[in-house]
C-alpha positions, 0 to 999 in steps of 0.5 A: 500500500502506497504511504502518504506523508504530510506536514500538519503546518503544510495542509489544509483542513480541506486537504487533509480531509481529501487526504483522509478519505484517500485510499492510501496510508497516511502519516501526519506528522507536524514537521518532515524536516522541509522546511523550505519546501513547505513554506514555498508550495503544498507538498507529499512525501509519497513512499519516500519522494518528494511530490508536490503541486498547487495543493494537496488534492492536486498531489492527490489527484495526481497521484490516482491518476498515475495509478489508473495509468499502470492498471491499464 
């Protein structure tokens, strides 16, 4: 199963909520030592690499994306 990391200073409430309601693992912390990546755009660690977008459901979306891809 794919893990989901996300900084809680990072998300939204709303994103979170997406995050939660996704179907992979998730792993909230309050800090995944980014510091420079997060106060400059949303951002995943997505099974160890670094996935970011405009906002976490961007991320999200694409990631449910790559994976109708590989089922395919």
């Amino acid at each position: 199963m794919t893990l989901l990391e996300c900084c809680l200073s990072d998300v939204s409430s709303d994103g979170l909520v997406a995050l939660k309601n996704s179907e992979y693992d998730l792993n909230e912390t309050t800090c995944l030592d980014r510091c420079g990546v997060c106060y400059d755009r949303p951002f995943l660690i997505v099974d160890g690499e670094l996935h970011t977008g405009d906002s976490h459901k961007e991320i999200l979306d694409s990631l449910e994306s790559d994976n109708l891809e590989q089922d395919e």
